[in-house]
C-alpha positions in Angstrom: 0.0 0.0 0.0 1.3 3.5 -0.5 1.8 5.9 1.7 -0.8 8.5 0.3 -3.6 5.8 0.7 -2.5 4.8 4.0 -2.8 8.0 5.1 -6.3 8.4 3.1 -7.2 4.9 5.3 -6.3 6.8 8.4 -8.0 9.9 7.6 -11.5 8.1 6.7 -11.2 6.7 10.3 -10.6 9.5 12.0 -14.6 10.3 12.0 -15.4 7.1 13.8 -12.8 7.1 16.4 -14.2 10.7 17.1 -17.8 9.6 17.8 -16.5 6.3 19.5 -14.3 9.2 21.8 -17.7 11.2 22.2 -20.2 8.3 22.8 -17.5 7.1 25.8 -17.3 10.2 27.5 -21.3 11.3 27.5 -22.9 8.1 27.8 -20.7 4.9 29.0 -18.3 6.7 31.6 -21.7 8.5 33.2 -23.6 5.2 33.9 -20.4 3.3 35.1 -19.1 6.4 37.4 -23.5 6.3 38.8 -23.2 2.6 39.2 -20.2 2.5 40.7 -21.2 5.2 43.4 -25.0 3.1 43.7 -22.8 0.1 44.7 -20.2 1.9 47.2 -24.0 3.1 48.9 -25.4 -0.4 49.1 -22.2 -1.7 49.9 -21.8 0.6 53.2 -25.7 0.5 54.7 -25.6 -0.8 57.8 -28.5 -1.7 60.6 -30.8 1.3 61.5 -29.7 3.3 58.2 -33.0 4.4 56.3 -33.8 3.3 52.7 -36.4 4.0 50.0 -36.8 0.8 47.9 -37.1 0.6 44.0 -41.4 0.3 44.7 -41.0 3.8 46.6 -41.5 1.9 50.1 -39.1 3.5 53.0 -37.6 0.8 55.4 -34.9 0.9 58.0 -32.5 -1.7 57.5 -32.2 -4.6 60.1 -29.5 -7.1 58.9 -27.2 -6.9 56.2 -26.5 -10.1 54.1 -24.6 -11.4 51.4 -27.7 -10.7 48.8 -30.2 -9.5 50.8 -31.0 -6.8 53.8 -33.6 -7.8 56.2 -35.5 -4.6 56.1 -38.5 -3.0 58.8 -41.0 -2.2 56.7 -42.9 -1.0 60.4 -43.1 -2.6 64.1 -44.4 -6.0 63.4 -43.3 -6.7 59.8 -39.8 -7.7 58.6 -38.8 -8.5 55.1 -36.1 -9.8 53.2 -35.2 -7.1 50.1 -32.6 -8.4 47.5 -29.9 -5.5 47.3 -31.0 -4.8 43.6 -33.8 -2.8 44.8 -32.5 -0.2 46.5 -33.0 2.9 45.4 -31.5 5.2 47.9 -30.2 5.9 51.3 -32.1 8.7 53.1 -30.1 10.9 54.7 -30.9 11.7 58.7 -32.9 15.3 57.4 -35.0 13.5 55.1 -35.8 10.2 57.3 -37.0 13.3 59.6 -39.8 14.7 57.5 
C-alpha cells in the first residue's frame, strides 16, 4: 500500500474514532461512574440506616446479608429485600420529615 492511501485509510477513520471518543465520555463513563457510586452506597448501609426501595417503600434496614437486607418495613413486619432494589439511602434530614 502507498503511503498517500494509507494515510487516506487513516484519515476516513478519523470520524469514527471521534464519535466512539464522544459516545464514551457522554454516555458509558456516566452510567459506570453512577453505578459504581450506587454500589459503594449499598455496599456501606448498615443496621438502622434508612432506605427507599425501587417500589417507593421507606424501610430501615435490620441485617445486612450477602444478597439480601432484612429490612422493617414497620413494628411487626420484617422483610427480606434483595440489594437490587435499592434505590437510595435517606439521609438523617430526610428520614425526619
Amino acid at each position: 500500500m502507498e503511503q498517500g492511501g494509507m494515510q487516506e485509510t487513516l484519515i476516513s477513520l478519523l470520524p469514527i474514532v471521534f464519535f466512539i471518543a464522544i459516545f464514551y465520555l457522554l454516555l458509558i463513563r456516566p452510567a459506570n461512574v453512577k453505578r459504581k457510586k450506587h454500589q459503594d452506597m449499598i455496599n456501606a448501609l448498615q443496621k438502622g440506616d434508612k432506605i427507599i426501595t425501587t417500589g417507593g417503600l421507606i424501610c430501615e434496614v435490620v441485617k445486612a446479608e450477602k444478597t439480601f437486607f432484612s429490612v422493617r418495613l414497620n413494628d411487626d413486619t420484617i422483610v427480606r429485600l434483595s440489594r437490587e432494589f435499592i434505590a437510595y439511602k435517606l439521609d438523617e434530614s430526610e428520614a425526619q420529615e
